[in-house]
C-alpha positions as CSV (number, residue, x, y, z in Angstrom):
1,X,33.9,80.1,87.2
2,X,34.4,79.6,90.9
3,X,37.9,79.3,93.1
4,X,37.8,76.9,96.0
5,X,40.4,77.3,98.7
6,X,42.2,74.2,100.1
7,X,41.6,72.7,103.5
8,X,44.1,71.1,106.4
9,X,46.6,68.5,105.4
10,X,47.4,65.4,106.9
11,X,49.8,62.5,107.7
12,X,48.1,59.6,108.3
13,X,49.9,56.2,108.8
14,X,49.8,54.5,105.2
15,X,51.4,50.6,104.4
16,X,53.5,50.8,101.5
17,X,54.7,47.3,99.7
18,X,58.8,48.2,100.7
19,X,57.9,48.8,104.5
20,X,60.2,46.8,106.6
21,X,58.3,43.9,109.0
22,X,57.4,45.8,112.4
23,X,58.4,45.0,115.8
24,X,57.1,41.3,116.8
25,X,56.1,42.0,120.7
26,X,52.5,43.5,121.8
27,X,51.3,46.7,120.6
28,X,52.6,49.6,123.5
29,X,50.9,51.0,126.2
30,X,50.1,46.8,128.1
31,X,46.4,45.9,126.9
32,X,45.6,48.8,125.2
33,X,44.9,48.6,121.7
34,X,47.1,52.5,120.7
35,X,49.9,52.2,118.3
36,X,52.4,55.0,117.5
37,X,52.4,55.7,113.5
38,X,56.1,54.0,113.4
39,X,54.9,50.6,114.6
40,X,54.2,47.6,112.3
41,X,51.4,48.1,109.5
42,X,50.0,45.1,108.4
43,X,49.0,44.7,104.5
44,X,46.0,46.1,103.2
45,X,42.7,43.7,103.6
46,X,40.0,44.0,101.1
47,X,37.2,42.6,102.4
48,X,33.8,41.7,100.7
49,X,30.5,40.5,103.3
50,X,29.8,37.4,101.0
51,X,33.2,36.7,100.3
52,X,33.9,34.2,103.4
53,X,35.8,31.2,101.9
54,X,37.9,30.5,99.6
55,X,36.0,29.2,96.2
56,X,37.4,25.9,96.2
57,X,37.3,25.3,99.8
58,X,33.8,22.9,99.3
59,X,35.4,21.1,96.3
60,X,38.2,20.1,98.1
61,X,37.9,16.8,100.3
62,X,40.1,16.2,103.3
63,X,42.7,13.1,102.3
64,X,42.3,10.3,104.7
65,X,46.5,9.7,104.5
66,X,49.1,12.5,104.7
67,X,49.0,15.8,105.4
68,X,45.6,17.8,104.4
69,X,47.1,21.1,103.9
70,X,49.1,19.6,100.8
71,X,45.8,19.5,99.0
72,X,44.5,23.4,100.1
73,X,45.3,25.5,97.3
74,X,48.2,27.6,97.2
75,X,47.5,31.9,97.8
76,X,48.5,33.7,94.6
77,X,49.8,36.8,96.3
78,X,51.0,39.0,93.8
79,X,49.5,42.5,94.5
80,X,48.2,43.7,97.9
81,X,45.1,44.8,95.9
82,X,43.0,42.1,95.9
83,X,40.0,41.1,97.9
84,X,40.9,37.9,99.8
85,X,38.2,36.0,101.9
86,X,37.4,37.4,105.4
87,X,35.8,34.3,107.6
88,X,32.9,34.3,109.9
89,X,33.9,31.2,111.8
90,X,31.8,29.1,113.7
91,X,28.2,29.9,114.8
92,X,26.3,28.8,111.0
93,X,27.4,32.3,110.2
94,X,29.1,30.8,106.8
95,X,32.2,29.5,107.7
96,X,34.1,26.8,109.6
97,X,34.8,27.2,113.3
98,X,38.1,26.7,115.0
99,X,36.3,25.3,118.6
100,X,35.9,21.8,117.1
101,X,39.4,20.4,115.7
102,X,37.0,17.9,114.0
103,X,34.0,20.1,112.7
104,X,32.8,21.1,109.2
105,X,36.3,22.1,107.3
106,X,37.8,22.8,110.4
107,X,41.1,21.1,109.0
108,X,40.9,23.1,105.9
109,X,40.7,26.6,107.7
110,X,43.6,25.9,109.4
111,X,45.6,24.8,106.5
112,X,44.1,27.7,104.5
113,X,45.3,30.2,107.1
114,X,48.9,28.8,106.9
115,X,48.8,28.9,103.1
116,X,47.9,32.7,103.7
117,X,50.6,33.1,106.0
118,X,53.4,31.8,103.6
119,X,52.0,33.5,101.2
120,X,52.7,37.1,103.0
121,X,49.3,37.6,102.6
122,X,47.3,39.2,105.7
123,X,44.9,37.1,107.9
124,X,41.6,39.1,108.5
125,X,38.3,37.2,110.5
126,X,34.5,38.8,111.1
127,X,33.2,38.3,114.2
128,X,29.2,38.8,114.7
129,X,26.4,38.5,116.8
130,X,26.3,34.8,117.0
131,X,30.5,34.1,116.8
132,X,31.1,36.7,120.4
133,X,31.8,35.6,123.9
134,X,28.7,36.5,124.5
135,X,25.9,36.1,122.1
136,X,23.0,38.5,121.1
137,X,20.2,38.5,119.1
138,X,20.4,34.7,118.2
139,X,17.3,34.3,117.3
140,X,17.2,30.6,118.2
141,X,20.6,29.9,115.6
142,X,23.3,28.5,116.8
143,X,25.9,29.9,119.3
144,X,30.0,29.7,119.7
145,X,31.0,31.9,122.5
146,X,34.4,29.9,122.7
147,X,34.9,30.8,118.9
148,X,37.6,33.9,119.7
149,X,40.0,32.2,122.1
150,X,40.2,29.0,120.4
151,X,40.7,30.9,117.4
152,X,43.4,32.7,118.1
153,X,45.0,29.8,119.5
154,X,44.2,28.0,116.0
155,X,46.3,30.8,113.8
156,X,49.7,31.3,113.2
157,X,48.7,35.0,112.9
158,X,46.5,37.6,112.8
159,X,46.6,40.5,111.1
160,X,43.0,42.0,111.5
161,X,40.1,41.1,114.4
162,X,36.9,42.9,112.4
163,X,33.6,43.1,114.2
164,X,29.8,43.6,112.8
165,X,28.5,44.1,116.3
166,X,25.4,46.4,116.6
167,X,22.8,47.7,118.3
168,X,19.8,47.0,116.5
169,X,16.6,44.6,117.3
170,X,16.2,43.8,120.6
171,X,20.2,44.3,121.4
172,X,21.5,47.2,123.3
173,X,24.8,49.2,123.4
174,X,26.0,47.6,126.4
175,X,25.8,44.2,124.3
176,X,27.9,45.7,121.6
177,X,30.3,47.2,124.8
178,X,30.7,44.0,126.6
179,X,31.5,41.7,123.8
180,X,34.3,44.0,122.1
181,X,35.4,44.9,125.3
182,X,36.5,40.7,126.0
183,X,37.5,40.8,122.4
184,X,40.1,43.5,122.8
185,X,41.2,41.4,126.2
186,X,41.7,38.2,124.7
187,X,43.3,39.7,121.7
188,X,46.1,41.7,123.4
189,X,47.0,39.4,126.5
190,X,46.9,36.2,124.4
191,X,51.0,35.4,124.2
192,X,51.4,34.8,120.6
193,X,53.0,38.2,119.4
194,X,51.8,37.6,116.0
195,X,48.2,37.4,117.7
196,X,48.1,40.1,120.2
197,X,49.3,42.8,117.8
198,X,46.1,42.4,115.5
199,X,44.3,45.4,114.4
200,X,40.8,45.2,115.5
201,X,37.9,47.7,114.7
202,X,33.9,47.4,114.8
203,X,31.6,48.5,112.0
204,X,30.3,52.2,112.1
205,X,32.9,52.8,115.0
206,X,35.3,55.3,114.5
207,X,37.0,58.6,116.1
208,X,35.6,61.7,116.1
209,X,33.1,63.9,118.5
210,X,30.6,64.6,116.3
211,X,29.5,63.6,112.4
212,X,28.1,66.2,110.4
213,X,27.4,63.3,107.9
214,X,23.5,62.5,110.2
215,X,20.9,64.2,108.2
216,X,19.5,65.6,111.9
217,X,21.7,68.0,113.4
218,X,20.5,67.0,117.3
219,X,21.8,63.5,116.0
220,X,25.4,64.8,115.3
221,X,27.3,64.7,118.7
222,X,28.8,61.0,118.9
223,X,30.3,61.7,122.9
224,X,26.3,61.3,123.6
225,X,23.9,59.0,121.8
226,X,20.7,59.9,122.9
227,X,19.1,56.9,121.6
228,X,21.5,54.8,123.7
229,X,21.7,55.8,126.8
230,X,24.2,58.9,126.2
231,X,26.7,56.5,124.9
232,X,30.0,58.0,124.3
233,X,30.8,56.5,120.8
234,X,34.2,58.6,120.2
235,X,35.4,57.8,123.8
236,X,34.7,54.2,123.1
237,X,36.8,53.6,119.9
238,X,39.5,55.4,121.6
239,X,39.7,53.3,125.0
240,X,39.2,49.9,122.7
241,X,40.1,50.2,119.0
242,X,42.4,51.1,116.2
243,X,40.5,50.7,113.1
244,X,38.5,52.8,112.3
245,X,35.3,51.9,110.3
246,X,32.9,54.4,109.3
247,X,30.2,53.5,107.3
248,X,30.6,55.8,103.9
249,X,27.6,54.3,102.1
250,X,25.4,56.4,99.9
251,X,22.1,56.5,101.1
252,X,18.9,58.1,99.4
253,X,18.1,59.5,102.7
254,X,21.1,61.8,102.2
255,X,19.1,64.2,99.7
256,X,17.7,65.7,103.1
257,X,21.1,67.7,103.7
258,X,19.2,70.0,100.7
259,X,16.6,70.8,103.4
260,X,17.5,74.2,104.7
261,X,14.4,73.7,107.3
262,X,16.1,70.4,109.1
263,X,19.7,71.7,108.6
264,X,19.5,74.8,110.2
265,X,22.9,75.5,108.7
266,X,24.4,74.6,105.2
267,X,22.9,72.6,102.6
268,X,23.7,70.9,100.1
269,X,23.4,72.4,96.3
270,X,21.4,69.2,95.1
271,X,20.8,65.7,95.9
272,X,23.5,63.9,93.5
273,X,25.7,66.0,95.6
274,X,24.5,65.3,98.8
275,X,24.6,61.5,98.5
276,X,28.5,62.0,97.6
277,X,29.1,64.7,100.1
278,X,27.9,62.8,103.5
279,X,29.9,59.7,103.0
280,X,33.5,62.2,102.3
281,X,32.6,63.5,104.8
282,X,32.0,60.8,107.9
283,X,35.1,59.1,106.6
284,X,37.0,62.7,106.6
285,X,35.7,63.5,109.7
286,X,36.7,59.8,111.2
287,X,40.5,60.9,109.5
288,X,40.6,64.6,111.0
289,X,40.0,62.6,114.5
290,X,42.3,59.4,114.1
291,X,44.9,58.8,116.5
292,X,48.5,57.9,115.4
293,X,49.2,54.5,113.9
294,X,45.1,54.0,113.5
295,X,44.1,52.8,110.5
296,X,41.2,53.7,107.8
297,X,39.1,50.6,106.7
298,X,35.5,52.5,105.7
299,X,32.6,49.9,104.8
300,X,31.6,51.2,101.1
301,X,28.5,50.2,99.3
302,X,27.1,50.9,96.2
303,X,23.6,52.6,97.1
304,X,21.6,52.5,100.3
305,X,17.7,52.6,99.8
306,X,16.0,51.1,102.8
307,X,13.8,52.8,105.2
308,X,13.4,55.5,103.4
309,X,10.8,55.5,101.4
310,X,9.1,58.8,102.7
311,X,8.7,61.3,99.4
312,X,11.1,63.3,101.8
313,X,13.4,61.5,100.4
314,X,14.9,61.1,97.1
315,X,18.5,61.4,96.7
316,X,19.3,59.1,93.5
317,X,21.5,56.2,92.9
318,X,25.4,57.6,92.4
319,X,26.3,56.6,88.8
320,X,29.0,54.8,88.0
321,X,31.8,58.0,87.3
322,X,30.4,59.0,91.4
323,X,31.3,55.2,93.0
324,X,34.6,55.0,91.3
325,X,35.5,58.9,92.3
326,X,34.3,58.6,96.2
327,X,36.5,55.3,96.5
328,X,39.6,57.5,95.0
329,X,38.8,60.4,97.3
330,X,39.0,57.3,100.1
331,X,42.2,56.8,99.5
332,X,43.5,60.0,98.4
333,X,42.5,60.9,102.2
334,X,44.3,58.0,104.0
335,X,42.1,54.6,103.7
336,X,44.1,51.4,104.3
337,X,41.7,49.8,102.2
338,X,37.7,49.0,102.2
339,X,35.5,46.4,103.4
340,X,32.1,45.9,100.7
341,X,28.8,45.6,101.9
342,X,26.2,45.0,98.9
343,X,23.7,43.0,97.3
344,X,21.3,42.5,94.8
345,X,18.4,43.2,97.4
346,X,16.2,46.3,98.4
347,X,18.5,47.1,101.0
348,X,21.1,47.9,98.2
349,X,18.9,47.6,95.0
350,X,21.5,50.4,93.0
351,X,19.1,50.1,89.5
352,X,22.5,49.6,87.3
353,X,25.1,48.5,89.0
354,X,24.7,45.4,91.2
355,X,26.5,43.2,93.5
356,X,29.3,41.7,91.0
357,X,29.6,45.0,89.4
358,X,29.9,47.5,92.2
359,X,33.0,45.0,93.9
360,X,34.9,45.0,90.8
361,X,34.1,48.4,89.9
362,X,35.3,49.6,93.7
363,X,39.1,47.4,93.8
364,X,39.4,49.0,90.0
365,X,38.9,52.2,91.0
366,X,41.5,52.2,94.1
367,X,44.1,49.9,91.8
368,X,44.0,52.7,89.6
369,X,45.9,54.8,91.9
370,X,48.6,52.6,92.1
371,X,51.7,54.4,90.4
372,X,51.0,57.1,92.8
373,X,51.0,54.9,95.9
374,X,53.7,52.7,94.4
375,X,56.0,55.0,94.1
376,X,58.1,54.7,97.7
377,X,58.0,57.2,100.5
378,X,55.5,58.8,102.9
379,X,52.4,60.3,101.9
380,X,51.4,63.2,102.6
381,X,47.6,63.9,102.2
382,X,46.7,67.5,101.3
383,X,42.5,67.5,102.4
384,X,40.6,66.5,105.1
385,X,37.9,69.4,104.6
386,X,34.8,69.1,102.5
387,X,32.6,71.9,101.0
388,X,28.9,71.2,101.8
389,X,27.8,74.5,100.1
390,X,29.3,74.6,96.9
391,X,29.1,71.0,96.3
392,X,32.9,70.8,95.2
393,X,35.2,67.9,96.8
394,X,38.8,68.0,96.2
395,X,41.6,65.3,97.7
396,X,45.2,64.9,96.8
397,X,48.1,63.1,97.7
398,X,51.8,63.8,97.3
399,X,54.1,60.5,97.4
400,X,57.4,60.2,96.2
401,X,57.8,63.7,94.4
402,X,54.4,62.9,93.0
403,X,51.2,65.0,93.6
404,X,48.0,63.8,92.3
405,X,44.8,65.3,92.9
406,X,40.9,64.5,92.0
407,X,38.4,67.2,92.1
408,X,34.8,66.4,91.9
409,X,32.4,69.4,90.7
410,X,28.7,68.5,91.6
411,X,27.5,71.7,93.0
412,X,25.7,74.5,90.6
413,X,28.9,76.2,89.4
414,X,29.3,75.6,85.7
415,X,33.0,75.5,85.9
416,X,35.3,75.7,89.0
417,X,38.7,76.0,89.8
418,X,40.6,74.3,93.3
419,X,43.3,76.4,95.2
420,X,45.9,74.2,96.0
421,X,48.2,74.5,99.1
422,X,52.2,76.5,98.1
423,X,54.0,73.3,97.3
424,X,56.6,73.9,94.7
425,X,55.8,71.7,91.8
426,X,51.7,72.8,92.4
427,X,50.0,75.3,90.5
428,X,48.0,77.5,92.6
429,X,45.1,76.4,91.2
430,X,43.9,73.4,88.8
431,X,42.7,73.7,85.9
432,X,38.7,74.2,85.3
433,X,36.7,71.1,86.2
434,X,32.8,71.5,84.4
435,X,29.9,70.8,86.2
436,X,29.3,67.2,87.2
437,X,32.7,66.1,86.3
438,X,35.6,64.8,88.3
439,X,38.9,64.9,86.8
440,X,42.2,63.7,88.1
441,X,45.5,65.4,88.0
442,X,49.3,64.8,88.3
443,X,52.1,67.0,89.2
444,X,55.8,66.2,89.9
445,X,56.9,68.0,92.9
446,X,60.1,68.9,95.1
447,X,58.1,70.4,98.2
448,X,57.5,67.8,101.2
């Protein structure tokens, strides 16, 4: 049996359901996007890629007397944990745009959003590639570079301004630069103060000056992206965001942090626990790094396969006991929620657990940690570290008197043991976990 020591704790800002409504005026600091952790905290969205519209949206015709909106369906808001639709207006991306009062369910996105509004319920939108002020890698499809303005005139609110904006095919950096640049403009001068206080991040951007989570260590340093022109990824998110989005997928390609020839430094014990190390660690990494009042909101996915099918390579598909314990360790660090990317494709071809599954299986998993959330009063987070070497992740929590903390033992040690920090209430250590297990455990507590 092995003893791991604890790492740094944490306050991060974290929306609970009894938080009173924030302040209504722009965010401080003129058009910069920086909040302070006091300011207002919108719900938690749970977002899913394919889940754009509401499922009755197409069976529901537009009345030719009255008002429309009395047909739209009323939200059923009971619990904040629960994925609600995340629009890609405009631009054939999916759903209907707000620059033609008259085009395709234009009447009905507007009715919807009010419904959501009513309802308490938070107002998220996806801008892409096609959707932006200024429009890249089209490929010939349409275009609606109006979309963000006259959408944000369109909604009563807006809780969330997510972005899928990225460098890849014939797009550059400064693409992805300019567009969220405009974005974050329109966004905080616009004079709705339900609008300009939106939360806005981009996919894969989040804080930090380097990400041990790359499987090449010349690759790690974010403050200069040799492949884009010595971009400076950390200094970026700081200047223009406040969500913070790391990508935390599982990727077979992560089996090469085993490689003590390409890591030059620490490797990991074994594959099953590489592929659930790197993603801890980029999201812990974007956590250690997050500014006050910035908010977690990783993409998670089920497995990642493509472009990597060099021998190399071979890190398997997490099974289903690893998916639901790295979205709990999510959450025990300080996520605000998740966004899901998957599909039944190669890209994400996990050989058990498909599309369906793996977004049911991932809001289970975080609901289950509910009565500790639940419970009133700040949270404290106990770990932000990880432990490449031994292969042994531990996260905890302490809310309302209440400590609960999951330890996950998939290194080599048969049976290992967590020091925990000096919290009266805590044990100094946990009890054993075995070897490829993670178990959960509760405390009451009278320390902070």
């Amino acid at each position: 049996m092995i003893a791991l020591s604890l790492g740094a704790c944490a306050e991060l800002a974290v929306w609970m359901p009894e938080s009173p409504p924030g302040p209504s005026g722009p965010l401080p600091g003129g058009d910069r996007p920086g909040t302070r952790a006091s300011d207002w905290i919108p719900p938690p969205i749970f977002g899913d890629w394919w889940y754009t519209n509401p499922v009755t949206m197409r069976a529901t015709p537009k009345p030719k007397e009255g008002d429309p909106c009395d047909v739209v369906e009323r939200v059923d808001y009971r619990t904040p944990v629960m994925y609600l639709p995340v629009p890609v207006p405009g631009a054939a991306h999916g759903s209907p745009g707000y620059d033609d009062p008259n085009g395709w369910y234009a009447w009905y996105a507007r009715c919807y959003a009010e419904a959501l509004d009513r309802a308490g319920a938070p107002i998220a939108v996806l801008i892409r590639e096609r959707n932006c002020p200024f429009p890249f890698n089209t490929n010939g499809r349409p275009t609606s570079p109006q979309q963000v303005p006259r959408m944000l005139d369109a909604l009563p609110k807006l809780d969330y301004l997510l972005m899928d904006l990225e460098p890849f095919g014939e797009a550059t950096h400064e693409d992805v630069v300019r567009n969220i640049e405009e974005i974050v403009r329109l966004v905080r001068s616009h004079p709705n103060p339900r609008i300009n206080r939106a939360f806005i991040g981009n996919y894969n951007d989040y804080p930090g000056a380097s990400d041990d989570s790359v499987i090449w260590p010349d690759r790690r340093d974010r403050t200069r992206l040799a492949r884009h022109d010595g971009w400076d990824r950390d200094g970026f998110y700081r200047d223009n965001l406040n969500v913070a989005m790391p990508a935390v997928y599982p990727h077979r390609t992560h089996s090469g942090h085993t490689n003590e020839r390409t890591q030059r430094g620490e490797t990991a014990p074994n594959p099953r626990s590489a592929i659930f190390w790197a993603p801890l660690e980029r999201f812990s990494g974007a956590a250690r790094a997050l500014p006050d009042g910035h908010l977690l909101v990783p993409w998670v996915s089920n497995y990642g396969s493509q472009e990597s099918q060099e021998e190399d390579y071979d890190a398997p598909a997490p099974p289903r006991e690893d998916l639901e314990a790295i979205i709990q360790h999510l959450r025990l660090r300080g996520a605000h929620s998740f966004m899901v990317w998957t599909s039944d494709k190669e890209k994400t071809n996990h050989p058990t657990i498909d599309y369906r599954a793996y977004r049911t299986l991932a809001i289970e998993s975080w609901a289950r940690l509910n009565p500790l959330f639940e419970a009133g009063g700040e949270a404290k987070f106990l770990n932000l570290a990880t432990a490449k070497q031994s292969g042994v992740q531990w996260s905890g929590a302490i809310v309302g008197g209440r400590a609960w903390v999951l330890v996950s033992n998939l290194g080599e040690s048969e049976s290992v043991r967590v020091d925990l920090p000096a919290i009266p209430g805590l044990p100094a250590q946990t009890p054993p976990v075995p070897k490829g297990a993670h178990r959960l455990f509760r405390w009451e507590v009278t320390g902070p």
